[in-house]
C-alpha positions in Angstrom: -43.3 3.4 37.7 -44.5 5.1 34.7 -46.0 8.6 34.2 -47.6 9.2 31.2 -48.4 12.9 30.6 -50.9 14.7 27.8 -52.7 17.6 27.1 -50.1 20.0 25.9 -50.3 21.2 22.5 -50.0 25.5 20.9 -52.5 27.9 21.9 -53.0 31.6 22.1 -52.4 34.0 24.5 -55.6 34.2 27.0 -56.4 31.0 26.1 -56.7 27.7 28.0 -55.1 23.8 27.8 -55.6 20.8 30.5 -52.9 18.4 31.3 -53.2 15.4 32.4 -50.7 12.4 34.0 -51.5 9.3 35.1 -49.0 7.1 37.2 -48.8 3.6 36.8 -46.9 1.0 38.4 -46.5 2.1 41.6 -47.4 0.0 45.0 -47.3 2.6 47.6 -49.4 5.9 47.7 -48.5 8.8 45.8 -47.9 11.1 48.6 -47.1 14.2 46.3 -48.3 14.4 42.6 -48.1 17.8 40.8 -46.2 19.6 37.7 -42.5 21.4 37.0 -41.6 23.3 34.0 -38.8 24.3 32.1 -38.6 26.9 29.5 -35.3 27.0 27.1 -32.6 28.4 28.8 -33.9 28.2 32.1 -34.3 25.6 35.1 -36.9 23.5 35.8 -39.7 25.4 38.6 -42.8 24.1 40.8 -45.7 25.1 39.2 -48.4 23.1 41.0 -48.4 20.2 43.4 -51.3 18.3 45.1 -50.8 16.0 48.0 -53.3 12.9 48.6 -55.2 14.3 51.0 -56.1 17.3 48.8 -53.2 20.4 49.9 -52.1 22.4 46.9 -49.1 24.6 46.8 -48.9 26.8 44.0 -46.1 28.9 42.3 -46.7 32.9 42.6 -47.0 33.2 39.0 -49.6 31.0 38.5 -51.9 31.5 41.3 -55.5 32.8 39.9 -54.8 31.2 36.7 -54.0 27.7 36.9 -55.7 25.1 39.0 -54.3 21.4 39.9 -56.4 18.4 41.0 -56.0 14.7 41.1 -58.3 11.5 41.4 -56.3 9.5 43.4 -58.2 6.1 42.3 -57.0 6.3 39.9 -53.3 7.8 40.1 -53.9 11.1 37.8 -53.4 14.3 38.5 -54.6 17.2 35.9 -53.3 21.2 35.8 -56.1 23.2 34.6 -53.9 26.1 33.1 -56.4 29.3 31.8 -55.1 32.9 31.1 -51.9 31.4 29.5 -49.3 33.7 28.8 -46.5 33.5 26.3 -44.1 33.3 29.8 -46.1 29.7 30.6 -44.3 28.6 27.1 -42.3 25.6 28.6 -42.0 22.1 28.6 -44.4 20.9 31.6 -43.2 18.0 33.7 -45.4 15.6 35.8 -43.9 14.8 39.0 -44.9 12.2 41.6 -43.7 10.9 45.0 -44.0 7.9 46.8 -40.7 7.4 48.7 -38.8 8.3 45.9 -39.7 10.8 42.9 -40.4 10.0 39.2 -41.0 11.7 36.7 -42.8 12.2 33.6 -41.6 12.5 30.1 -42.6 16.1 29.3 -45.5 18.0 27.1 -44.7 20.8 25.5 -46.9 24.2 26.1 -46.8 26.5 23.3 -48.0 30.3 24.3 -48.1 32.4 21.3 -50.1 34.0 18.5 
């Protein structure tokens, strides 16, 4: 299973960047899909995740601001992130479940001015 994640890129503070990962290989449903992060020095957190049927959960500080969806024909799911803040600086990680996790390689969000 392979998760290939884009959208990441430097941007300024208030503004706005969509990621997107799309899952590949997998023969069972995709239960879960959604996106950790990790800034330096820290752990990895939930920020978003989507189940198949549509349920979101969303980390506190994110909620208002960010925005995960999915299309599950065809195994994506995107993070709409707006009112980035230089504390969303982090390397963003796609996540997706079947019976077993998998994870994405990593994009890197860059909050600054």
């Amino acid at each position: 299973v392979q998760l290939q994640a884009s959208g990441g890129g430097l941007v300024q503070p208030g503004g706005s960047l969509r990621l997107s990962c799309a899952v590949s290989g997998s023969d069972f449903r995709l239960n879960v899909m959604g996106w950790y992060r990790q800034a330096p020095g820290k752990e990895r957190e939930l920020v978003a995740i989507i189940t198949s049927s549509g349920v979101t959960n969303y980390a506190d500080f994110v909620k208002g601001r960010f925005t995960i969806s999915r299309e599950n024909a065809k195994n994506t799911v995107y993070l709409q992130m707006n009112s980035l803040k230089p504390d969303d600086t982090a390397v963003y990680y796609c996540y997706a479940r079947a019976f077993t996790p998998y994870w994405g390689q990593g994009t890197q969000v860059t909050v600054s001015s």
